[in-house]
Every structure is written in structure tokens, then in C-alpha cells.
N, C-alpha and C positions, 0 to 999 in steps of 0.2 A: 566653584572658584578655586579650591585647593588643588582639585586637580589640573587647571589649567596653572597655576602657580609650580607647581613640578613638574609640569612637562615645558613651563620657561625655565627653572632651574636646571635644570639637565640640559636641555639644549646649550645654556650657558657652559655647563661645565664642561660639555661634549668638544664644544668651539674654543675652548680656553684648552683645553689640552692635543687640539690639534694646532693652532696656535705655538703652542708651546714646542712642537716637535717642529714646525717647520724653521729656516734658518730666518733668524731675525733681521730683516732690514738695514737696521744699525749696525751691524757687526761686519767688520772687514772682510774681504773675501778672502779665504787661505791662505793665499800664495803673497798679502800683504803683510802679514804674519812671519811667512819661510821668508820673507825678506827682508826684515825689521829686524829677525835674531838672528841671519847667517854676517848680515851688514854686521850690525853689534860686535862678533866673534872675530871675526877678519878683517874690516875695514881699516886705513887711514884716511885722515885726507889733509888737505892746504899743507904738501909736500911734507908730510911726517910732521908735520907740528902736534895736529890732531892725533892721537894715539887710541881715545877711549871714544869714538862718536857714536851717535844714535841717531835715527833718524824720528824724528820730533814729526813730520806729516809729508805725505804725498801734496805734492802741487798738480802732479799728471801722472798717470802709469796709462801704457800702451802696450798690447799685447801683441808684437809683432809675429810670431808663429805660437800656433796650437796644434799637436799632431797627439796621438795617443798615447804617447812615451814621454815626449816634452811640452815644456810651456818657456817662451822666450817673453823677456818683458821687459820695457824702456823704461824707465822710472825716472821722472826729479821730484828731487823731494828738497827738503829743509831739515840740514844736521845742524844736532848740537854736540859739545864735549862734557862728558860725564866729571872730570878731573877738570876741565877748564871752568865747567860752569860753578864747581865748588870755591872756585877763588874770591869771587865776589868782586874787588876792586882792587885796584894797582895803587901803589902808592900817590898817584895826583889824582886819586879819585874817580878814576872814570874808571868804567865795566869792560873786560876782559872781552872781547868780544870776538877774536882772532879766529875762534871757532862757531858763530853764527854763520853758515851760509847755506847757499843754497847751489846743487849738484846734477848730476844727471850720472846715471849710470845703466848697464843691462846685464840683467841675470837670466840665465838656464836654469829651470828647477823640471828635475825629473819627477815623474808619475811613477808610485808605488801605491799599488792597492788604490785606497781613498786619500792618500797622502802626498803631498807635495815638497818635494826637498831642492834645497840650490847647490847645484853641481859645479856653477860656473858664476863668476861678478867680472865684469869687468873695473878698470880700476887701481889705483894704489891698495896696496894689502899689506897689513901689519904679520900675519900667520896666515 
């Protein structure tokens, strides 16, 4: 019995550590990532009102070309405003909400190594 007890033990550990190295399920795929913080850095939106937005979740991404050097990708998502959402409420009370909405835009992120970087957004641009 003890030996069969360490050859489940191990098997366990063996499958927990390849487990471990494969990419997890839950985890965004890269290039939702290179487009969360290029948006972040450069972005505006709702004609320069927005200055600080974030993109808070994909509603759709679509990956219109994939070639060995680029990756082209449709995105709508749901921004919020970093500075807006800090205000909390307007003097009658009610929530600030001018930067809740929801967007569509397409970025170029170029392949380097294992790495994905955004070359191109279309779009309103703060920098």
C-alpha cells in the first residue's frame, strides 16, 4: 500500500507541475494585455473629455489579419475614466458618468521574439 501511495503522490505532483507550466485557461491571451496598456498610455475618448480611460472589459475582439510579423485586431470593449471615476458625484447627486461607455477600435501589434507590441490604434489619441 505505501508503495502504491507514492507512485499516486508523484503522479500528482508530476501533473501539477505540468499543469503549472502550461498557459492557464483564465488568463488573457497576450495581445489583450498589449492592448489594455498601449490604450491606457495613448488613448482619448468622448471627443477629449476622456483624458485618463481604461478599458474595464472586451465585449468582442476579432482578429482580422495574422501573418508572421503582425497581428491586426477589431476590438469593442467598455472604458472607464481613471480621473473621472474618482469624482464620485456632481453636486445634484447623481454619478459622473460621461466616461462610461462603450467603443470599438483596431490595433496592429507587431511580433518580436515571443512578444507582442501595438504599432498602430486607431482612434482619438491623447500622445
Amino acid at each position: 500500500m505505501s508503495t502504491l501511495r507514492f507512485v499516486t503522490l508523484a503522479l500528482l505532483v508530476i501533473a501539477a507541475l505540468v499543469a503549472g507550466c502550461a498557459n492557464a485557461p483564465w488568463q488573457p491571451p497576450v495581445y489583450e494585455t498589449a492592448i489594455k496598456s498601449y490604450y491606457e498610455a495613448h488613448a482619448s475618448e468622448y471627443n477629449g473629455q476622456c483624458l485618463a480611460p481604461y478599458i474595464d472589459g472586451f465585449t468582442r475582439i476579432e482578429v482580422v489579419e495574422e501573418t508572421p510579423d503582425r497581428l491586426v485586431v477589431d476590438a469593442r470593449y467598455l472604458y472607464r475614466d481613471r480621473v473621472k471615476d474618482q469624482r464620485g458625484s456632481d453636486d445634484n447627486g447623481s454619478f459622473m458618468r460621461e466616461c462610461v461607455r462603450y467603443n470599438q477600435r483596431t490595433f496592429v501589434l507587431a511580433r518580436n521574439d515571443d512578444q507582442l507590441q501595438v504599432t498602430e490604434m486607431s482612434g482619438p489619441r491623447r500622445n
